[in-house]
TIRO-2110 file (N, C-alpha, C; in Angstrom, 1 decimal):
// TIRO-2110
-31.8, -59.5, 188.0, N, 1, A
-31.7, -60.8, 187.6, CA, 1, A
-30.2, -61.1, 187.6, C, 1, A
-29.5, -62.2, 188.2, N, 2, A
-28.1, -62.5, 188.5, CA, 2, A
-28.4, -63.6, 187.6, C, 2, A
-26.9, -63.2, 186.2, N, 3, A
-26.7, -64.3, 185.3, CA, 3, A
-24.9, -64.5, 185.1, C, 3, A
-24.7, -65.6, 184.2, N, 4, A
-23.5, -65.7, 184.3, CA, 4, A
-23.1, -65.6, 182.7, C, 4, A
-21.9, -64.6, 182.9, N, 5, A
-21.6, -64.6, 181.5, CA, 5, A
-21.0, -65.7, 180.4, C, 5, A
-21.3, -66.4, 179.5, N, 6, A
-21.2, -67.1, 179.1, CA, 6, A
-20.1, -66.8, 177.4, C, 6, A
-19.6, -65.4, 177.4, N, 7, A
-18.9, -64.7, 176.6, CA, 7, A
-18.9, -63.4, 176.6, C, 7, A
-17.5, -62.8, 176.6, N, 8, A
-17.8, -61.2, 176.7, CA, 8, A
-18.6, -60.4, 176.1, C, 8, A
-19.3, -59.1, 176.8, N, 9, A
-20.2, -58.3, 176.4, CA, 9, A
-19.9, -57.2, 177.2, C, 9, A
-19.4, -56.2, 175.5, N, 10, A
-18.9, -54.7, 176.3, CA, 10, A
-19.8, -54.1, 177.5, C, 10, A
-19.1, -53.7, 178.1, N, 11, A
-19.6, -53.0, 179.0, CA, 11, A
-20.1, -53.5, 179.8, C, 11, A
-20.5, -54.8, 180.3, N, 12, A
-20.8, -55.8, 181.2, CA, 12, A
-19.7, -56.6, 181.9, C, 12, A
-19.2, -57.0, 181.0, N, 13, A
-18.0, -57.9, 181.9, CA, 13, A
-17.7, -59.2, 181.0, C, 13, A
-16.7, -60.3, 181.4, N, 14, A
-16.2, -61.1, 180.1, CA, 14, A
-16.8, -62.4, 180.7, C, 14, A
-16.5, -63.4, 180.1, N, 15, A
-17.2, -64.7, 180.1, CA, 15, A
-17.0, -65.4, 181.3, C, 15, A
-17.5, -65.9, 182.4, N, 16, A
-17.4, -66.6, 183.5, CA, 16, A
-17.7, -65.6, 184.6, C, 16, A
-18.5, -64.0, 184.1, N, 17, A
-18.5, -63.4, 185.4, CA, 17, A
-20.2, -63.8, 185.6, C, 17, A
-19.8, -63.5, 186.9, N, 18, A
-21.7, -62.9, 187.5, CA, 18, A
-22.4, -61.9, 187.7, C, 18, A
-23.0, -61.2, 186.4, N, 19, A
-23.6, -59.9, 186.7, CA, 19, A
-25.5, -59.8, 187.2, C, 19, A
-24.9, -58.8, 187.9, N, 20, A
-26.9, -58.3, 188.2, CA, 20, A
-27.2, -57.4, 186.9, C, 20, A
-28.5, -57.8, 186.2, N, 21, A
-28.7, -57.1, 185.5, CA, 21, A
-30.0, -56.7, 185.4, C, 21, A
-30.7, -55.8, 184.8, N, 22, A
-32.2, -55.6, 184.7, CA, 22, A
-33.1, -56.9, 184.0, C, 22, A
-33.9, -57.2, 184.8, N, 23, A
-34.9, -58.8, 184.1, CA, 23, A
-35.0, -58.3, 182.7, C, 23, A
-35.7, -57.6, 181.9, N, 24, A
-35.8, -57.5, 180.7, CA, 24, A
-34.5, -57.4, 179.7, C, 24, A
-33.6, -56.9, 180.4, N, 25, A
-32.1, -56.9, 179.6, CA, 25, A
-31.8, -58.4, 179.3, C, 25, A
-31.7, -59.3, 180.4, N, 26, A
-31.4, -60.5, 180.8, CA, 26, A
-32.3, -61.4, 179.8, C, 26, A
-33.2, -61.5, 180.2, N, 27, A
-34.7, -62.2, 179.6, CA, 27, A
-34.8, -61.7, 177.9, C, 27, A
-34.8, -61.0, 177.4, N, 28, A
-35.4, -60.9, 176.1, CA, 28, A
-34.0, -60.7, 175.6, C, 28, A
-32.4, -59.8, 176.4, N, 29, A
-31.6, -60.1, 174.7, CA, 29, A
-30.7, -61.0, 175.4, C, 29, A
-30.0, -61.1, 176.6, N, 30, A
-28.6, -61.8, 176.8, CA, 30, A
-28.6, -63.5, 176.6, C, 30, A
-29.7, -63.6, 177.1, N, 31, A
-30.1, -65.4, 177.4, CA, 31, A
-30.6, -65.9, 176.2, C, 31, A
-31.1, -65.2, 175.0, N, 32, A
-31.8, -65.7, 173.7, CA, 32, A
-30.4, -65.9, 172.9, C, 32, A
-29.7, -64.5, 173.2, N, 33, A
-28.5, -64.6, 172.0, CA, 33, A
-27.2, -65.8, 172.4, C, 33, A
-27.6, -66.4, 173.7, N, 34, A
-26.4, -67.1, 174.1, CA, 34, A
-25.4, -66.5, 174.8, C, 34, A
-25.4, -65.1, 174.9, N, 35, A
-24.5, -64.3, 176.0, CA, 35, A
-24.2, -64.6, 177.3, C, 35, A
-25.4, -65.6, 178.1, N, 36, A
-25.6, -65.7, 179.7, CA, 36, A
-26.4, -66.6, 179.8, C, 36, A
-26.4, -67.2, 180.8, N, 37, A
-27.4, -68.5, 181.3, CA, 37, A
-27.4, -67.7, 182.7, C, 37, A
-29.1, -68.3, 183.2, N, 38, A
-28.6, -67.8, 184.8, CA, 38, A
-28.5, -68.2, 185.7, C, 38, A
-28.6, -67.8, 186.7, N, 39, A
-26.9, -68.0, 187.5, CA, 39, A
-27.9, -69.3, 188.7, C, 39, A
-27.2, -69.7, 189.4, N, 40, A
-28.4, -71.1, 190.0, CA, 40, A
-26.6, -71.6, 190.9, C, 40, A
-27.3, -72.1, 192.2, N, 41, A
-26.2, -72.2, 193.3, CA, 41, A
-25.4, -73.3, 192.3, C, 41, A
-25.4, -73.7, 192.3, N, 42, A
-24.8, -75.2, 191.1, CA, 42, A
-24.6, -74.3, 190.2, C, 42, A
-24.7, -73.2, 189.6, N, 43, A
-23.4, -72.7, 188.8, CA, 43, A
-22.1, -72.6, 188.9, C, 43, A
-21.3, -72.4, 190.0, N, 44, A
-19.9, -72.5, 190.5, CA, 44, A
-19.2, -73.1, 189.5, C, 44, A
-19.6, -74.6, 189.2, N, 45, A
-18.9, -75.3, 188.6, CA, 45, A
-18.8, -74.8, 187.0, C, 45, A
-20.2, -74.1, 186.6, N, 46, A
-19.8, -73.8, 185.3, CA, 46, A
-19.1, -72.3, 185.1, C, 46, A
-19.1, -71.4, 186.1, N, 47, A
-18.1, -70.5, 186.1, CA, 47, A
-16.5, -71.0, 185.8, C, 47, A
-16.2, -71.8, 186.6, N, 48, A
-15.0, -72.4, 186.3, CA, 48, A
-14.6, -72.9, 185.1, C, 48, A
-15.6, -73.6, 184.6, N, 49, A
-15.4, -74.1, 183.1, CA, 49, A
-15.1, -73.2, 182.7, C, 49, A
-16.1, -72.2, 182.6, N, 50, A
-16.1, -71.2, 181.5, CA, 50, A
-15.1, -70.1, 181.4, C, 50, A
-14.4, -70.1, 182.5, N, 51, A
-13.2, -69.0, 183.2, CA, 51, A
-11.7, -70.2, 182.6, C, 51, A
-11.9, -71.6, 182.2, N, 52, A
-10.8, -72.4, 181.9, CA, 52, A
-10.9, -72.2, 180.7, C, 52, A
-11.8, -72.2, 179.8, N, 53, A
-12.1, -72.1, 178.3, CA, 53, A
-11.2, -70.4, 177.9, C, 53, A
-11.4, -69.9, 179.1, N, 54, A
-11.5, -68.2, 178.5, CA, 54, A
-10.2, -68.5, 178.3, C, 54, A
-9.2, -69.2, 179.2, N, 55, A
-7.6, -68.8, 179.8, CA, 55, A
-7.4, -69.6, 179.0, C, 55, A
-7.7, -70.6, 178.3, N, 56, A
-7.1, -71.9, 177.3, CA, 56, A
-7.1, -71.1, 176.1, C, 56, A
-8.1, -70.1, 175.9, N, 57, A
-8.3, -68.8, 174.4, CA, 57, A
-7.1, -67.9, 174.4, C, 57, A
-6.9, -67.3, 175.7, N, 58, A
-6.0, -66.3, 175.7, CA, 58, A
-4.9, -66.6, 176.0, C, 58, A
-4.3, -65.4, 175.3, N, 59, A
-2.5, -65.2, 175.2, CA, 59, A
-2.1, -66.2, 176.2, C, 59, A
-0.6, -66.7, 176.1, N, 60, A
-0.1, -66.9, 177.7, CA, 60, A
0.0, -65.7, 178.4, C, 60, A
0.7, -64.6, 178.2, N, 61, A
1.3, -64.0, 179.0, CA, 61, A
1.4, -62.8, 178.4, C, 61, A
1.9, -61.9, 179.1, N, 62, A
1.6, -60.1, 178.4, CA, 62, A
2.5, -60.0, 177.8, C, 62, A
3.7, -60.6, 178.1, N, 63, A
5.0, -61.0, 177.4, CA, 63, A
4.8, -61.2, 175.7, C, 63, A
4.2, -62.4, 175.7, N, 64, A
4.1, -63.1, 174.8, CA, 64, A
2.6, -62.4, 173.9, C, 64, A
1.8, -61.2, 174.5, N, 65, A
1.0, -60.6, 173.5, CA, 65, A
1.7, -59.3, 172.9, C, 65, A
3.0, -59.1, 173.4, N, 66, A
3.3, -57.9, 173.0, CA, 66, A
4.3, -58.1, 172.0, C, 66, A
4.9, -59.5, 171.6, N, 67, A
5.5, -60.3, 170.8, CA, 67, A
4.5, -60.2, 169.6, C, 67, A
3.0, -60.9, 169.9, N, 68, A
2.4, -61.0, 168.7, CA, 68, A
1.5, -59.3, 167.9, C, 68, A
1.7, -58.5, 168.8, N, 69, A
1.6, -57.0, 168.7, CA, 69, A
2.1, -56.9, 167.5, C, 69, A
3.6, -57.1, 168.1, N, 70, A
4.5, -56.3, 166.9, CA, 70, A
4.6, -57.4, 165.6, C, 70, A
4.3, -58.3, 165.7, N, 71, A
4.2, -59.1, 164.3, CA, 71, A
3.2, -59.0, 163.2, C, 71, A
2.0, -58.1, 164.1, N, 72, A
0.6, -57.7, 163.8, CA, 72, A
1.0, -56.2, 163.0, C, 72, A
0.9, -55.4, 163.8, N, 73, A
1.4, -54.4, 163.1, CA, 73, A
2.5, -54.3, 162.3, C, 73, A
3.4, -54.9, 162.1, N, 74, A
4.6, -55.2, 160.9, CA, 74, A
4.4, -54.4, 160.0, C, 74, A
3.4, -55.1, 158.9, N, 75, A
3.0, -54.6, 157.7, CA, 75, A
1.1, -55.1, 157.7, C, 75, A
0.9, -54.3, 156.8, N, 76, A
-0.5, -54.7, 156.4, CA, 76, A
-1.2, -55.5, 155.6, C, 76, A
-1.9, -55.7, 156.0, N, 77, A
-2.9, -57.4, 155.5, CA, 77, A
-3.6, -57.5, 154.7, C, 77, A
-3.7, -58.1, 153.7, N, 78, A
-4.3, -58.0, 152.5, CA, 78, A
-5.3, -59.0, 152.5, C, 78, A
-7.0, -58.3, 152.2, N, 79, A
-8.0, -59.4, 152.6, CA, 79, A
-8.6, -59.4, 151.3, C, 79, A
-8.9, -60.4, 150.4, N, 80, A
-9.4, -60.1, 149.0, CA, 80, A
-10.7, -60.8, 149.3, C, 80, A
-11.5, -59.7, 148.7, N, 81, A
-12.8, -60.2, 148.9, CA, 81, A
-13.6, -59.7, 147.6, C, 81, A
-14.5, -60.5, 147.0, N, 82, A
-15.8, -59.7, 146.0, CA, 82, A
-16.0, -58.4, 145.9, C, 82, A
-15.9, -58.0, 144.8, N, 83, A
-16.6, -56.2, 144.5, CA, 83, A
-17.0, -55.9, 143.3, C, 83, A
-17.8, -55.1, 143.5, N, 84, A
-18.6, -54.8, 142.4, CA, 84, A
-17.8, -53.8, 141.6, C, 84, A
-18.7, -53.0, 141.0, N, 85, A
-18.2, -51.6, 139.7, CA, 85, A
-17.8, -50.4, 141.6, C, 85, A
-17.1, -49.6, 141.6, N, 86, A
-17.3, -48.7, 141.8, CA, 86, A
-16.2, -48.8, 143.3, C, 86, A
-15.8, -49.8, 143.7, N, 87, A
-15.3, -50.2, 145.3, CA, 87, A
-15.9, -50.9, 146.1, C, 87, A
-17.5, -50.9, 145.6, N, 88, A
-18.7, -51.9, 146.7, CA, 88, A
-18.4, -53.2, 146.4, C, 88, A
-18.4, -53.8, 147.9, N, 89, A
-18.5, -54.6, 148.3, CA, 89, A
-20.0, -55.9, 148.4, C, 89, A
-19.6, -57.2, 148.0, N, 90, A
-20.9, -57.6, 147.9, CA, 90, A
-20.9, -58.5, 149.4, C, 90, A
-21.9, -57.2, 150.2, N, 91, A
-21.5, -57.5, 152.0, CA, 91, A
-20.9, -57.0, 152.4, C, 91, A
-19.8, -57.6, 153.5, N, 92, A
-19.2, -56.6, 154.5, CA, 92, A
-18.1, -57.6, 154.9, C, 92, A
-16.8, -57.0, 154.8, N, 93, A
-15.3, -58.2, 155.2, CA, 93, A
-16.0, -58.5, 157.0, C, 93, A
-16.2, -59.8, 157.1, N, 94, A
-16.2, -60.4, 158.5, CA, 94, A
-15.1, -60.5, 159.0, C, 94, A
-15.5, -60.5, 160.3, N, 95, A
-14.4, -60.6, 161.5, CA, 95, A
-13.2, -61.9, 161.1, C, 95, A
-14.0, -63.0, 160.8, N, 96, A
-13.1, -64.8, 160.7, CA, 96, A
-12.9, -64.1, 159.7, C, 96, A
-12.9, -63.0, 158.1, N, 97, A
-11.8, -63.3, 157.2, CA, 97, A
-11.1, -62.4, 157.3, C, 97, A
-10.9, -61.4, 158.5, N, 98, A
-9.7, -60.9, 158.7, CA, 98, A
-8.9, -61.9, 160.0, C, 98, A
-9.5, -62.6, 160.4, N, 99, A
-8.9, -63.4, 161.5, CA, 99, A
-8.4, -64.3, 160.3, C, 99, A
-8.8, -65.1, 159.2, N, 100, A
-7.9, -65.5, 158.6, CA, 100, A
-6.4, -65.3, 157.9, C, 100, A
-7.4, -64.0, 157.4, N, 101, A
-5.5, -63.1, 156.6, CA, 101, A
-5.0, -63.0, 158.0, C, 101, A
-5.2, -62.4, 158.8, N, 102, A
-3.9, -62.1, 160.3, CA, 102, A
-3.0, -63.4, 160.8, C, 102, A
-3.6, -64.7, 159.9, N, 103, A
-3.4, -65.7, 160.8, CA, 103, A
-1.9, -66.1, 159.3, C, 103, A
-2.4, -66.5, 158.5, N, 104, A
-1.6, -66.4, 157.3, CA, 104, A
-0.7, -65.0, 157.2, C, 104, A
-0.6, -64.7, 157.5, N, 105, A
0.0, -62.7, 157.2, CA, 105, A
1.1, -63.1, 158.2, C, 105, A
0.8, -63.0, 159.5, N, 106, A
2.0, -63.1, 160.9, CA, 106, A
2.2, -64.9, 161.9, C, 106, A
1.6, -65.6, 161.1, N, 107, A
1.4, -66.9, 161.8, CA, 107, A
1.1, -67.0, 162.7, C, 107, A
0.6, -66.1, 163.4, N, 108, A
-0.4, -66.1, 164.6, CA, 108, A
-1.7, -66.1, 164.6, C, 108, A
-2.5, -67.5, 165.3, N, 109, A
-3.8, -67.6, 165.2, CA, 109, A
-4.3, -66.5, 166.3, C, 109, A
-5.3, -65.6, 165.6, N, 110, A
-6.2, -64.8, 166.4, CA, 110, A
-7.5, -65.0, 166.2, C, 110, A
-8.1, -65.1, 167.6, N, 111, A
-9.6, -65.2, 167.6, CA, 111, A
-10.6, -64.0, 166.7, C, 111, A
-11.4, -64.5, 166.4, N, 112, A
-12.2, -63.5, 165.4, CA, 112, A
-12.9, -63.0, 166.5, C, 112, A
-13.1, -63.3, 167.7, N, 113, A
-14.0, -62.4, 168.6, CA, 113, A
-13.0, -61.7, 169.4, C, 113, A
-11.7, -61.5, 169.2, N, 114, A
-10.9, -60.6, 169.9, CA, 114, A
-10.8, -59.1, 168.6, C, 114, A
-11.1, -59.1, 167.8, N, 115, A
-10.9, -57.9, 166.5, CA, 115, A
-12.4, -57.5, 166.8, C, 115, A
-11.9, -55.9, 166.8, N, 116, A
-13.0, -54.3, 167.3, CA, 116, A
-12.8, -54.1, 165.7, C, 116, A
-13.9, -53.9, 165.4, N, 117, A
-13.8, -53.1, 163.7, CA, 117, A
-15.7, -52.1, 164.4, C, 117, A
-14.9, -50.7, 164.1, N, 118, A
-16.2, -49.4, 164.4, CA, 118, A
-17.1, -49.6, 163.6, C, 118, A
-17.3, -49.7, 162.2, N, 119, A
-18.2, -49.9, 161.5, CA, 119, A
-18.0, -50.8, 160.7, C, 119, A
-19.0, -51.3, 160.5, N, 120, A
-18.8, -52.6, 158.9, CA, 120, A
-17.6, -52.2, 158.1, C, 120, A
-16.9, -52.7, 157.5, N, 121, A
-16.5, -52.7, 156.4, CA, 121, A
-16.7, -52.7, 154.8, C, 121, A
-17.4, -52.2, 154.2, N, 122, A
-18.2, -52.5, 152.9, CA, 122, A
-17.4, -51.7, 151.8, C, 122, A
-16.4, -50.9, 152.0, N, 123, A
-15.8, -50.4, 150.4, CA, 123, A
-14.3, -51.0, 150.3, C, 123, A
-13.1, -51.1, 149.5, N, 124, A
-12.5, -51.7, 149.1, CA, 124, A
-11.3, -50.5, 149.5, C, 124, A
-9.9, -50.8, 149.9, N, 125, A
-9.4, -49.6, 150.3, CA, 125, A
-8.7, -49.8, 151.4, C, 125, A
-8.0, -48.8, 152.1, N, 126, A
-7.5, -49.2, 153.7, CA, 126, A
-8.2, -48.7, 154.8, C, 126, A
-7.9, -49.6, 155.3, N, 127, A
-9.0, -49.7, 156.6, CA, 127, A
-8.3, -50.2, 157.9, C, 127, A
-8.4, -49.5, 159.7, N, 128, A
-7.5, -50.0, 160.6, CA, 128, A
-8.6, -50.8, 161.4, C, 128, A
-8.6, -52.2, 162.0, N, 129, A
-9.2, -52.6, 162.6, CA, 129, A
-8.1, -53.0, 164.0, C, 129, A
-8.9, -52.8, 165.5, N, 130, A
-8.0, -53.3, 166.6, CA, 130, A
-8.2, -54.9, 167.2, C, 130, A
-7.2, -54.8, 167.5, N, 131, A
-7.7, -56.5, 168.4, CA, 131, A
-6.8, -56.6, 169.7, C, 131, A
-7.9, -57.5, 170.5, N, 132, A
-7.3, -57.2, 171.9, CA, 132, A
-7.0, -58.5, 172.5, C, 132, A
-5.8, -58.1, 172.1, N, 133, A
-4.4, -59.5, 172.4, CA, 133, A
-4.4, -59.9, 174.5, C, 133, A
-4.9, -59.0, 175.0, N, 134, A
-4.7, -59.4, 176.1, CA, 134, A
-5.1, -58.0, 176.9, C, 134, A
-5.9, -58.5, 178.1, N, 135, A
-6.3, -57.5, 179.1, CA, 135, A
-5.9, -55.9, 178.4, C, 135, A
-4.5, -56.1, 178.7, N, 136, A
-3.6, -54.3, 178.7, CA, 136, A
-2.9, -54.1, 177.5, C, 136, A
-3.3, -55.3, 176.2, N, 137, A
-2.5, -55.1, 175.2, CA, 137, A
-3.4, -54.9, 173.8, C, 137, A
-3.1, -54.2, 173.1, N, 138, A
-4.4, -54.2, 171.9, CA, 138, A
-3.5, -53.7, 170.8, C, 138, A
-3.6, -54.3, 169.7, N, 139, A
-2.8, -54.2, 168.5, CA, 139, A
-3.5, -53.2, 167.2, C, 139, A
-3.6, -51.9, 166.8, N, 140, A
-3.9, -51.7, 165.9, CA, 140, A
-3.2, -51.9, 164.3, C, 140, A
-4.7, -52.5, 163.5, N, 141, A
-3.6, -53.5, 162.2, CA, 141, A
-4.2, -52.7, 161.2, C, 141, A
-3.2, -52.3, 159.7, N, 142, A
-3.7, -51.6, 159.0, CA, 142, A
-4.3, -53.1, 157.7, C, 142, A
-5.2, -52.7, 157.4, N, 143, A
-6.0, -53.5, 156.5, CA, 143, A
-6.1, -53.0, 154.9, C, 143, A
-5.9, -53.8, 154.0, N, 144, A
-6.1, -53.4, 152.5, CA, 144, A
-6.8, -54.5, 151.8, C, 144, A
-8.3, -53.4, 151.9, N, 145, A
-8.9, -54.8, 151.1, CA, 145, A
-9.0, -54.4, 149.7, C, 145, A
-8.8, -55.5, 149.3, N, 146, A
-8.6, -56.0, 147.9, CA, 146, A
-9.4, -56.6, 147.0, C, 146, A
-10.2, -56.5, 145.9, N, 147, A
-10.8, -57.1, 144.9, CA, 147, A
-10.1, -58.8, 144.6, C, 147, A
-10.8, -59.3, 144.7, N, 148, A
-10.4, -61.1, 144.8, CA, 148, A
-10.5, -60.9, 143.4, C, 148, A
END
């Protein structure tokens, strides 16, 4: 099944591409969750769109992500969130509220779908999450979350 990606998905490829994929990959998870629409000769045009949307998201230039690198890693970010007795957390710090503090912390707005966190977040403490500022650039940021 040839679909087009409608936002990145590891290991597949990033938003505006055209992958062949297995029908049931395609059909029951990529196209329900909004991942991919498929692909139809009259798609062209919305590759394009969707390849202008990507480049209007991203960095200008490799230059200018390795600028916001080092503003990122500086010092570490302080995300206050809810907790219980013990360090638990009520939930798990989301992507947008560390895309918030990163944005407040170094005045650089970063997309919450460019930050890699390995596993949830759920205890209070330091924690490193990465974000990927551009193709060949990725910033690892140290995180301290904090009892609000």
């Amino acid at each position: 099944m040839k679909l087009i990606l409608t936002q990145e998905v590891d290991g597949l490829g990033a938003a505006g591409d055209v992958v062949e994929v297995k029908d049931g990959y395609g059909r029951n998870y990529l196209i329900p969750r909004g991942d991919a629409i498929r692909w139809t000769r009259g798609g062209e045009k919305t590759v394009e769109s969707i390849k202008a949307a990507r480049a209007s998201r991203a960095l200008r230039d490799h230059g200018h992500a390795v600028e916001v690198k080092a503003k990122l890693e500086a010092k570490p970010v302080n995300v206050a969130v809810r907790a219980g007795e013990g360090g638990r957390l009520f939930g798990a710090v989301t992507a947008a509220e560390i895309a918030a503090a990163l944005g407040e912390t170094s005045g650089e707005q970063v997309d919450k779908r460019t930050i890699v966190m390995g596993n949830p977040i759920k205890a209070l403490g330091a924690h490193q999450v990465s974000v990927k500022l551009h193709d060949e650039v990725s910033a690892t940021v140290a995180l301290n979350v904090v009892s609000a």
